[in-house]
N, C-alpha and C positions, 0 to 999 in steps of 0.2 A: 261645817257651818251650813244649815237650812237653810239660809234667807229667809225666815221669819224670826221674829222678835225672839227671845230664850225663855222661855217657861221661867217664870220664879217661884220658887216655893220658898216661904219663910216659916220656918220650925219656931211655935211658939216655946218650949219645953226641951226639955234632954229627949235625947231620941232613943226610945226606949222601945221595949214591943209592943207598949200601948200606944203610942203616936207612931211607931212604923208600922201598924197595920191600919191606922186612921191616913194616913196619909201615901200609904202604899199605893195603892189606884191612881194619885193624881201623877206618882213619880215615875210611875212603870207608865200609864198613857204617854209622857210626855217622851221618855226616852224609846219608847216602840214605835212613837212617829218619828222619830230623827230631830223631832228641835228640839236643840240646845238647850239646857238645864241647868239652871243657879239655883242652889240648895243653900240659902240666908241660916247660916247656922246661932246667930251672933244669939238669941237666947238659947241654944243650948249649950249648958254645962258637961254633961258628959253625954255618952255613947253607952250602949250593951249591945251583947253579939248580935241580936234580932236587927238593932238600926244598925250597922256595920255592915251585916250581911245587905241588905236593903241598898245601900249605898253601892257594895260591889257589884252586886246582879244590874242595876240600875247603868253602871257606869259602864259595863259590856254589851247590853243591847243599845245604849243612847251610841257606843261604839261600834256595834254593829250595822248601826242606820245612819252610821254618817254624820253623828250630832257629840257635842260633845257637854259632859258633866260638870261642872266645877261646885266647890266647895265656897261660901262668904263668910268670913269672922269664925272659923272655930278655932275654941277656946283650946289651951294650954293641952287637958287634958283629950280632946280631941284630937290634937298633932300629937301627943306621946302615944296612943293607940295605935293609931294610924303608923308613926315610926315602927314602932313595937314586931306590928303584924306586917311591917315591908312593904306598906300601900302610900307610904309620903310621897313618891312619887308617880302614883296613878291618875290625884286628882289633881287639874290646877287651883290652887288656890289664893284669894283673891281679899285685900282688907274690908270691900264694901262693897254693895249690891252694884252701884253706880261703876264703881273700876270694872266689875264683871260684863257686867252688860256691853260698855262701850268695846270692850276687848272681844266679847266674840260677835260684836258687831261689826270689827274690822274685815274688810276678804285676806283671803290667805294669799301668800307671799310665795316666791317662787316652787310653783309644783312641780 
């Protein structure tokens, strides 16, 4: 946790590799300063390997710096990818922007 606020980004669209390269720079700044990252997926429908990959590189430097990544609202086909490719368990994920926030606004508990 940073102790600052968590970056939100909300994906208007499937995250494709036209919206992962329009929104690439806001995800890689936020995870190479170390605050915390809510990725609001609730409009997007699906994924392709370009927004996937974006996601994992994402979720290793925000990892690197101390901060961490979570996923909001994605959809069905979103978690069978995620399953699929063995990464259901890398991201936390969370029913609404509001659950996420407050949760990595908590401090952490016995270090």
């Amino acid at each position: 946790m940073s102790g600052r606020p968590p970056r939100v980004i909300v994906l208007p669209t499937d995250l494709d590799q036209h919206l992962a390269d329009e929104v690439r720079p806001a995800i890689t700044e936020a995870a190479e300063s170390g605050r915390d990252l809510v990725i609001d997926m609730g409009g997007s429908g699906t994924i392709d390997p370009a927004g996937l990959g974006l996601l994992v590189r994402a979720h290793r430097s925000a990892r690197q710096n101390g901060a961490t990544l979570c996923l909001v609202a994605p959809s069905r086909f979103v978690l069978t990818v995620l399953h699929t490719m063995r990464l259901d368990g890398v991201f936390p994920i969370y029913p609404d922007e509001a659950t996420a926030v407050s949760d990595l606004a908590r401090p952490a508990v016995g270090v």
